[in-house]
C-alpha positions as a Markdown table, in Angstrom:
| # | Residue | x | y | z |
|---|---|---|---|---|
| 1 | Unk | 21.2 | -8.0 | -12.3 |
| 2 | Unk | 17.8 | -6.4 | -11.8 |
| 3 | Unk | 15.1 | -7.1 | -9.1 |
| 4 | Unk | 13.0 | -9.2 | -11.1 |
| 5 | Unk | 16.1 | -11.5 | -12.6 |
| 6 | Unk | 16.8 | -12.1 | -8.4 |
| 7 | Unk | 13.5 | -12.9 | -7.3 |
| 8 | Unk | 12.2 | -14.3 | -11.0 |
| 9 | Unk | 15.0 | -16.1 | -12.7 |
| 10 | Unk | 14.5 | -16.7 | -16.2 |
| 11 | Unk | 11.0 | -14.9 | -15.9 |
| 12 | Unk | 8.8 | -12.3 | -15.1 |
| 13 | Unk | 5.9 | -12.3 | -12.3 |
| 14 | Unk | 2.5 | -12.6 | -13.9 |
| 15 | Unk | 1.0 | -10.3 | -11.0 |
| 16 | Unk | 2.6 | -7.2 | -9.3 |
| 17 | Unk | 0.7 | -5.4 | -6.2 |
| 18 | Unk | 1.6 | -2.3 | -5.4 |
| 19 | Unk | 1.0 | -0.2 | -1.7 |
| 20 | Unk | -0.1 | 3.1 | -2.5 |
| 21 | Unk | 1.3 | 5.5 | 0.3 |
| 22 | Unk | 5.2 | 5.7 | 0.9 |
| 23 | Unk | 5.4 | 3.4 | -2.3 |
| 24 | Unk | 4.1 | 4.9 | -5.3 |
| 25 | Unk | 2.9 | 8.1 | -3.9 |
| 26 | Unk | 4.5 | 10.7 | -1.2 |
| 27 | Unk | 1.0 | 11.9 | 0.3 |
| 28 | Unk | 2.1 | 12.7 | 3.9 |
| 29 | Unk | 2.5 | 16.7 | 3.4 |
| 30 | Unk | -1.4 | 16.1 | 2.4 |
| 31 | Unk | -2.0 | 13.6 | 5.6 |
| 32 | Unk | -0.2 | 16.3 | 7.7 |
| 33 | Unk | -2.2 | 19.0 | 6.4 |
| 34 | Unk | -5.7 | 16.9 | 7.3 |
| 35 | Unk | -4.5 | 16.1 | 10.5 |
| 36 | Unk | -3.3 | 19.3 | 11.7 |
| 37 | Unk | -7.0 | 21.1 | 10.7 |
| 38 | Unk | -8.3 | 18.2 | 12.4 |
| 39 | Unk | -6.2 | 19.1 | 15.6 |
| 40 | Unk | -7.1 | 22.4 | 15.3 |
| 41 | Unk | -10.8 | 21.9 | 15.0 |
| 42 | Unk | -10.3 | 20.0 | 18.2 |
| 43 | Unk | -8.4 | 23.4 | 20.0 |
| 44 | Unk | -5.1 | 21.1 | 20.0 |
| 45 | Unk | -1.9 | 21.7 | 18.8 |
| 46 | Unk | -0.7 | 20.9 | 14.9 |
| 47 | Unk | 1.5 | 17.4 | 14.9 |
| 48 | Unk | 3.8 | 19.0 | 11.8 |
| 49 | Unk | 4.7 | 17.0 | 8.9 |
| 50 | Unk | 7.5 | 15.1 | 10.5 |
| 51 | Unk | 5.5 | 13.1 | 13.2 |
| 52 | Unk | 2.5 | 12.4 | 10.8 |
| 53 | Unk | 5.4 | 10.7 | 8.7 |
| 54 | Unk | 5.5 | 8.2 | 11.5 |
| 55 | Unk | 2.5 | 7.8 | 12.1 |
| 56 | Unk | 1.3 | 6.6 | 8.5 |
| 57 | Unk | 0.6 | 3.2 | 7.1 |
| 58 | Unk | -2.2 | 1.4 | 9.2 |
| 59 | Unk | -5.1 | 3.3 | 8.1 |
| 60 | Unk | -7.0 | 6.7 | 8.7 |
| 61 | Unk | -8.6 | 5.7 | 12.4 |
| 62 | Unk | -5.3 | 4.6 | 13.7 |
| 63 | Unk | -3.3 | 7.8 | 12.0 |
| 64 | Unk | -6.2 | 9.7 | 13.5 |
| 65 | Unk | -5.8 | 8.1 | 17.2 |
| 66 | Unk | -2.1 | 8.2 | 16.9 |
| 67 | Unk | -2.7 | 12.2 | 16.4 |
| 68 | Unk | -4.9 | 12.2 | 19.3 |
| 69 | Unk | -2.4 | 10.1 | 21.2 |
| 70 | Unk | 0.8 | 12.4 | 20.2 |
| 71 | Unk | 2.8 | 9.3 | 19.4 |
| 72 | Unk | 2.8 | 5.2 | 17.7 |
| 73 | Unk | 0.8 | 3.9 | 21.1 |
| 74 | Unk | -2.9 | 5.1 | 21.0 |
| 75 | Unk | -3.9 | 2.9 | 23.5 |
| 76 | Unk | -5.4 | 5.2 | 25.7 |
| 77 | Unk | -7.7 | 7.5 | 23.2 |
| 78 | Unk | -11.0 | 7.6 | 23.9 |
| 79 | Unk | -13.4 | 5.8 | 21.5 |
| 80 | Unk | -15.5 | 8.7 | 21.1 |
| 81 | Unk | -13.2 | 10.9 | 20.7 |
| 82 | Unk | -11.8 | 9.4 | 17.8 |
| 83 | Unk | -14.8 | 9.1 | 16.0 |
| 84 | Unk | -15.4 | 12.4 | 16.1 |
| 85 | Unk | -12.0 | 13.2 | 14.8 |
| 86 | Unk | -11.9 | 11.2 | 12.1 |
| 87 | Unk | -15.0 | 12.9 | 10.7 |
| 88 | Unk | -12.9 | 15.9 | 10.7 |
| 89 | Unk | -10.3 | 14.5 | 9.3 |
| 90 | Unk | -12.1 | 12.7 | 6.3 |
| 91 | Unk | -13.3 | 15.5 | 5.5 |
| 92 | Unk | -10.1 | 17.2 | 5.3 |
| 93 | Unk | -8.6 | 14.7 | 3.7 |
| 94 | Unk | -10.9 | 15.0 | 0.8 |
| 95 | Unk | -10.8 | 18.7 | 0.2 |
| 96 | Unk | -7.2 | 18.7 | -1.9 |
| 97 | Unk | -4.8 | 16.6 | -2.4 |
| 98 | Unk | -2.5 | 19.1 | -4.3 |
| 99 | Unk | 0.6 | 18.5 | -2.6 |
| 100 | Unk | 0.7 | 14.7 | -3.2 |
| 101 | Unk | 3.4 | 13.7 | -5.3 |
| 102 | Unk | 4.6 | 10.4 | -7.4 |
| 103 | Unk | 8.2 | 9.0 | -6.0 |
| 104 | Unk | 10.7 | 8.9 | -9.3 |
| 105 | Unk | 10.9 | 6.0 | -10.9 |
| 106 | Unk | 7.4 | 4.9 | -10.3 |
| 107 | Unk | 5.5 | 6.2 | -13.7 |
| 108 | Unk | 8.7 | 4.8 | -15.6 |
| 109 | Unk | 8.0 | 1.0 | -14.0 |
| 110 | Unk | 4.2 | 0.8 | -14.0 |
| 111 | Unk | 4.4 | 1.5 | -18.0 |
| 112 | Unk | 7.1 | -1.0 | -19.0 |
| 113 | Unk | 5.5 | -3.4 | -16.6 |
| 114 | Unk | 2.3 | -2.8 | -18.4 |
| 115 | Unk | 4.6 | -2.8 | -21.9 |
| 116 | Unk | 5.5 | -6.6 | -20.6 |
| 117 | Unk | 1.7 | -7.6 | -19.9 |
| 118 | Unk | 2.0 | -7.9 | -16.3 |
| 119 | Unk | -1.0 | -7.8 | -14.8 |
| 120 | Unk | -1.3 | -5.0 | -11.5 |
| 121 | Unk | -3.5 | -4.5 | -8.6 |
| 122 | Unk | -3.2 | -1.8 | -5.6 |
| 123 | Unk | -4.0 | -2.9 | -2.6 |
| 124 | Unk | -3.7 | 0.0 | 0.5 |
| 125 | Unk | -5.0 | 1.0 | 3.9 |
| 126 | Unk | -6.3 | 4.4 | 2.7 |
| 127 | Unk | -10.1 | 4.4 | 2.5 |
| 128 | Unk | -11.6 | 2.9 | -0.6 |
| 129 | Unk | -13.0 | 6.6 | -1.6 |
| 130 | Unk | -10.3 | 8.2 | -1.8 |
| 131 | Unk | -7.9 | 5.9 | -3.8 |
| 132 | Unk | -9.0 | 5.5 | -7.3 |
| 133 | Unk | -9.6 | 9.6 | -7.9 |
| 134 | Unk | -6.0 | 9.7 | -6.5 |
| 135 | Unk | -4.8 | 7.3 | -8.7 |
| 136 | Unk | -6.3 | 9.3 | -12.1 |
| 137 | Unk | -5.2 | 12.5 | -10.3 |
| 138 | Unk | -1.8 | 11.5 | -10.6 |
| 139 | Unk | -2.0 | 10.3 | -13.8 |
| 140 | Unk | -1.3 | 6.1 | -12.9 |
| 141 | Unk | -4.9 | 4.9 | -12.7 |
| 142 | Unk | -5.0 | 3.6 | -15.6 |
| 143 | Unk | -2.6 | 0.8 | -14.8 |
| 144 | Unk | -4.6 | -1.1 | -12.6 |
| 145 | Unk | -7.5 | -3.0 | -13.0 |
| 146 | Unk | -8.1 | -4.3 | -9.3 |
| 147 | Unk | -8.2 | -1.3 | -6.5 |
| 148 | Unk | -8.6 | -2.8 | -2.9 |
| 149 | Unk | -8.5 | 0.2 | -0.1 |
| 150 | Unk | -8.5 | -0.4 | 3.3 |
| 151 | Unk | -12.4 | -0.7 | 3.6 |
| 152 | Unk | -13.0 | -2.8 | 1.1 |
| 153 | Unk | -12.7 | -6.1 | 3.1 |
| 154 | Unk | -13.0 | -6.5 | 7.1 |
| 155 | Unk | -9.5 | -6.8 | 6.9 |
| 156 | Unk | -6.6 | -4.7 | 5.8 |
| 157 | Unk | -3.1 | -5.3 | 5.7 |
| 158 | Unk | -0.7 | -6.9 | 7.8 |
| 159 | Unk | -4.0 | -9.3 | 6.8 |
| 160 | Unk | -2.9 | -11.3 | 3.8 |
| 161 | Unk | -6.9 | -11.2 | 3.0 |
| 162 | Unk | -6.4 | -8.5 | 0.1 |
| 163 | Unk | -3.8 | -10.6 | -1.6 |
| 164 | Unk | -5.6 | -13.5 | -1.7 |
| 165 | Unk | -8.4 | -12.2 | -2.7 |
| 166 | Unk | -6.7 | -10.2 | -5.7 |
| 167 | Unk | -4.9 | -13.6 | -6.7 |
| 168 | Unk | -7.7 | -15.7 | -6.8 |
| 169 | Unk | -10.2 | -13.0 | -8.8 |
| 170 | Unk | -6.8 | -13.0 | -11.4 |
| 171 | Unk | -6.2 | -16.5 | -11.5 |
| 172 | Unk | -2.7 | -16.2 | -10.7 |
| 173 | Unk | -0.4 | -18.0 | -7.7 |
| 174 | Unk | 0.9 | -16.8 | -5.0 |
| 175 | Unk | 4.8 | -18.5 | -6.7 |
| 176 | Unk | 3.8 | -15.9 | -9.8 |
| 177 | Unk | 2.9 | -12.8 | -7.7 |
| 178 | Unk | 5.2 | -10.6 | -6.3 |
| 179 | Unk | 4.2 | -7.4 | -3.7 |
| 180 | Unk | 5.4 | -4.1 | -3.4 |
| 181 | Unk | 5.7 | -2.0 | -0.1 |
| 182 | Unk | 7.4 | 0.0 | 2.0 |
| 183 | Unk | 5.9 | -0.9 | 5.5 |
| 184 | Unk | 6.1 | -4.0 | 8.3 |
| 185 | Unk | 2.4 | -4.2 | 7.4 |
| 186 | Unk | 3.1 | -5.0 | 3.9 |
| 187 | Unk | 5.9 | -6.9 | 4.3 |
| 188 | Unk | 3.9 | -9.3 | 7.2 |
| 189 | Unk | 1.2 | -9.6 | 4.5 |
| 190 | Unk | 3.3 | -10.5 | 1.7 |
| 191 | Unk | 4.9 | -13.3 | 3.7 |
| 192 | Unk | 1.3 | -14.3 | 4.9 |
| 193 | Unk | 0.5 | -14.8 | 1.7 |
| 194 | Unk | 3.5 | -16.5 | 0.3 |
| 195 | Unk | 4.4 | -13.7 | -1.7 |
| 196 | Unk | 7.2 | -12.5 | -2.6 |
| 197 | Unk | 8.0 | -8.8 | -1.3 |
| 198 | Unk | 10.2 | -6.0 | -2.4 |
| 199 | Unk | 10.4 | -3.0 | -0.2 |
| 200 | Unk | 11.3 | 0.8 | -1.0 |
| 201 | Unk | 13.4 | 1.8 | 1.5 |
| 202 | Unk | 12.4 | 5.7 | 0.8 |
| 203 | Unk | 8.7 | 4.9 | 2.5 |
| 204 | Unk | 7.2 | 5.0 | 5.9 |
| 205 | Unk | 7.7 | 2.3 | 8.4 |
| 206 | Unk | 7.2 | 4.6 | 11.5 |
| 207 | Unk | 10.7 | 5.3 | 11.9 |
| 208 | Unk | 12.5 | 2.0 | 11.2 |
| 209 | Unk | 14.3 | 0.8 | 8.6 |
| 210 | Unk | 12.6 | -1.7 | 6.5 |
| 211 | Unk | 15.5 | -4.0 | 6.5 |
| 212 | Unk | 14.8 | -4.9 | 9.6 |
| 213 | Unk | 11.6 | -6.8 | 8.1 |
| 214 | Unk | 13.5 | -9.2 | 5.7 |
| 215 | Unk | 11.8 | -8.8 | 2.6 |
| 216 | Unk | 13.5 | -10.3 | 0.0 |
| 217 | Unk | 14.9 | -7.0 | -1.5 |
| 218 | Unk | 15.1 | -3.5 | -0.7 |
| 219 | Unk | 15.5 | -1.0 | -2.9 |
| 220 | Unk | 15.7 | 2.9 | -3.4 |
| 221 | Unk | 14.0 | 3.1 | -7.2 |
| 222 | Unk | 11.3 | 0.9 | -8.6 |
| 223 | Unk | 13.1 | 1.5 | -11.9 |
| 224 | Unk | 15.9 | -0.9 | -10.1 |
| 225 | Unk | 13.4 | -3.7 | -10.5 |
| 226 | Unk | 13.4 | -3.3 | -14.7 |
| 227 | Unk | 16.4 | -5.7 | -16.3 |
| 228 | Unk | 19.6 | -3.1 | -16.3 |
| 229 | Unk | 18.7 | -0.9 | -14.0 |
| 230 | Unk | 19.9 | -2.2 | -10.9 |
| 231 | Unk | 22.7 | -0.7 | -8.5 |
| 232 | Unk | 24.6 | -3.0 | -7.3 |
| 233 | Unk | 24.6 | -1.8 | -4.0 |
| 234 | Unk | 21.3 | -2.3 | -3.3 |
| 235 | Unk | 20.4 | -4.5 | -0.1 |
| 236 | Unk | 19.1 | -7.6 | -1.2 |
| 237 | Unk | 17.8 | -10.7 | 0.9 |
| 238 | Unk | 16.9 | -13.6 | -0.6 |
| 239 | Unk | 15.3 | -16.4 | 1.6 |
| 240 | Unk | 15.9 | -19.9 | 0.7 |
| 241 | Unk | 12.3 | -20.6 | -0.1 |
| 242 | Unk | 8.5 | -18.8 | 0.0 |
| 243 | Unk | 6.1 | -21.1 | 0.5 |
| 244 | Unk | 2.6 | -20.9 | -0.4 |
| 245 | Unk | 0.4 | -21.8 | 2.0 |
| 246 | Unk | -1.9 | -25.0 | 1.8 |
| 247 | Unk | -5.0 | -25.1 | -0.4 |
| 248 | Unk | -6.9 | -22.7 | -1.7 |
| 249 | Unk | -7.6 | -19.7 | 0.5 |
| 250 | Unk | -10.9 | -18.1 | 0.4 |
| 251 | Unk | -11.5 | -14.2 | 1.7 |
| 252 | Unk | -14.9 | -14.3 | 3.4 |
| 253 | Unk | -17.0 | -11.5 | 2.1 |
| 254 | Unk | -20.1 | -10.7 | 4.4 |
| 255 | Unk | -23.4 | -9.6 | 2.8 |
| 256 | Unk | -23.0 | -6.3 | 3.4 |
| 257 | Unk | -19.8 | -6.0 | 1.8 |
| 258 | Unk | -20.9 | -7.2 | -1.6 |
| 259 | Unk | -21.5 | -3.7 | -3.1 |
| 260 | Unk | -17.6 | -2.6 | -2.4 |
| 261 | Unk | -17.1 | -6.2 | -3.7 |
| 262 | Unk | -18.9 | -5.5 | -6.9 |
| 263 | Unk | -17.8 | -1.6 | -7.1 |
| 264 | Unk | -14.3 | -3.2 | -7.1 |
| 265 | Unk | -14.7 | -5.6 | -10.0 |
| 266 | Unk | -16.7 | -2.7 | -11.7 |
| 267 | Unk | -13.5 | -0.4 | -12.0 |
| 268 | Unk | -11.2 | -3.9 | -12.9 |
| 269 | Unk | -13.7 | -4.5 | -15.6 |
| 270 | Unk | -13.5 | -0.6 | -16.8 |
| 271 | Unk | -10.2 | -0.5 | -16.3 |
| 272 | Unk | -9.5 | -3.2 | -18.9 |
C-alpha cells in the first residue's frame, strides 16, 4: 500500500507542499561552499560540508550565525557580526549553484502528481530570491504555481503561517492538504496547521532522526508515496486523528509586504 492510500484512503490530496532543501533538492555542498568563502572573508576557518549539513533548515541568518557560532546554539553571536556575514554570504550563495542536485525519485513524483491534477505549492526558509531561479534551474519549476520562501511572510516555518496562507489563496482544507519535509520545522508546522506530514528520512534535521518528530510517515523515496511503489518496510506512524484547527485562519500581511505578496501570486498566475 502506498503513502497516499495510508494517509488518503480511497483518495488523493487535492494540495501537496513541498520543502525545498533536504526534500526535493540536496543543496548543502552549495550552502557549504557559500559559507566557507564567507568564513574565509572573515579570516576564519572553513566549517566543511559535513557541519553545514547540520546546520541547515531555519533559514540563511541562522545557518549564517550557526557558522559564526561553530555549532546548533548561536546564542552568543554578535548582532553585528552577523549582518555583516550574511552579506557575504548572500552574495556567495548567489554566484552558482552548480553543485545542487535533485534527490531520486523527486522529478518522477512531481509529474504523476501533476498527471493526477494535484495542485503543488513550495513553501521553504531559503530566501525568496533565490528559490524560483532554482526551481527552473533544476528543471521542476514548472510544477508549482504558489512559491513562498522564507521572506515572503514575517514568519517562516515551524510557523504554520505559510500553509495557511497557501491553503486559503487555493481554496483547499487543511483535511485535503498534505505537507512534505524532512525537518522538525516542517514537521511542527504541518501539525500547526492540521496538515498532514510525510517526512524524507534522507534530509537534514541537524543530526536527528526525523522519527523522532512523529510525522505520520517517513519515507526514503517520494516515488514510495505513488500507488505501488511502496516498500513495505517503511516507517509509518499514523495518528488517530489531525485536527484542523478552529475557523478560518488569516496570515496577517503588513503593508510593506504586499509587493512579495503580489510577486508571489504573479509567478502562481504565470505558472498556470
Amino acid at each position: 500500500m502506498s503513502g497516499f492510500e495510508q494517509l488518503f484512503p480511497g483518495s488523493l490530496p487535492r494540495l501537496v507542499m513541498f520543502d525545498l532543501d533536504g526534500t526535493l533538492i540536496d543543496s548543502v555542498p552549495d550552502l557549504a561552499a557559500a559559507v566557507d568563502n564567507m568564513l574565509l572573508k572573515l579570516g576564519r576557518a572553513p566549517a566543511g560540508i559535513e557541519s553545514v549539513r547540520e546546520w541547515v533548515g531555519n533559514g540563511a541568518p541562522v545557518l549564517v550565525r550557526r557558522a559564526l557560532a561553530g555549532g546548533i546554539d548561536h546564542s552568543k553571536v554578535d548582532n553585528a557580526e552577523a549582518e555583516r556575514a550574511l552579506e557575504i554570504f548572500m552574495q556567495a550563495y548567489g554566484e552558482s549553484h552548480e553543485l545542487t542536485v535533485v534527490y531520486p525519485g523527486v522529478r518522477d513524483t512531481l509529474k504523476w502528481l501533476h498527471k493526477q491534477g494535484v495542485e503543488m505549492a513550495l513553501i521553504t526558509n531559503k530566501p525568496e530570491r533565490f528559490v524560483a531561479p532554482l526551481l527552473d534551474q533544476m528543471k521542476i519549476g514548472r510544477y508549482f504555481r504558489l512559491i513562498i520562501g522564507g521572506d515572503t511572510l514575517p514568519q517562516k516555518k515551524p510557523d504554520p503561517a505559510a500553509l495557511f496562507f497557501v491553503m486559503k489563496m487555493t481554496n483547499i482544507p487543511a483535511s485535503q492538504s498534505l505537507f512534505v519535509g524532512d525537518s522538525r520545522s516542517d514537521v511542527l508546522a504541518a501539525k500547526a496547521a492540521g496538515v498532514k506530514c510525510v517526512a524524507l528520512s534522507y534530509g537534514y534535521n541537524h543530526g536527528r532522526p526525523i522519527a523522532e518528530e512523529s510525522p505520520s510517515l517517513v519515507i526514503d523515496d517520494l516515488r514510495k508515496l505513488i500507488p505501488g511503489c511502496l516498500d513495505l518496510a517503511a516507517e509509518i506512524t499514523l495518528p488517530d486523528a489531525v485536527q484542523s484547527p478552529p475557523g478560518n485562519p488569516i496570515v496577517v500581511v503588513t503593508r510593506k509586504l504586499w509587493m512579495k505578496v503580489i510577486k508571489a501570486l504573479a509567478r502562481w498566475r504565470w505558472r498556470a
